[in-house]
C-alpha positions, 0 to 999 in steps of 0.5 A: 088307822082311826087315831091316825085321822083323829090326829091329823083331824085335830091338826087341821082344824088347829091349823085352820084356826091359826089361819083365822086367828092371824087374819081376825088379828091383821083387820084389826089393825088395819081397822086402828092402823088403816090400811098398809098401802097408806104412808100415813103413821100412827103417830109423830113425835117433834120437839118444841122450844122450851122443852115442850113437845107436840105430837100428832096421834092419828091426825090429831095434834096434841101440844104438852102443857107442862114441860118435861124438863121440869118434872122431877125424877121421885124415885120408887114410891112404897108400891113398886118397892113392895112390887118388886120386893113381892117379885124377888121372893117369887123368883126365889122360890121358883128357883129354889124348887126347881133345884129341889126338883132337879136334884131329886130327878 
């Protein structure tokens, strides 16, 4: 009887945390958001001639300074390749051991 109250003690307050925890997080976003009755959005994003865009971020309008046309595709640069290199060798071995395991259950 005393395990079955701790158990459903503990269930509860989880529970009640949960509870909290989504209500902390939805007046957050209504604080950065505003309001959901507003049909005001976050942001708007239109095209301008010659490949500039302007967008509009929470009321403010912002105009890009160079067009986007006219950046360059680089490719990977040593960091991201190493990242991702250091990525593969990773899930490799998580895969290997898990078979290891496996086979060994």
């Amino acid at each position: 009887m005393k395990l079955a109250a701790k158990f459903f003690l503990l269930v509860g307050v989880l529970f009640a945390g949960v509870l909290c925890g989504i209500n902390l997080a939805e007046k957050g976003i209504q604080r950065i958001e505003g309001a959901s009755d507003q049909p005001l959005k976050g942001f708007y994003v239109k095209k301008v001639e010659d490949g500039r865009f302007e967008v509009e971020v929470l009321g403010k309008q912002i105009i890009s300074e160079q067009s986007f046309s006219d950046v360059k595709a680089t490719g990977e640069n040593w960091v991201s390749q190493l990242g991702n290199k250091m990525r593969n060798w990773v899930v490799a071995i998580t895969r290997n051991m898990m078979e290891w395991i496996m086979d060994k259950l």
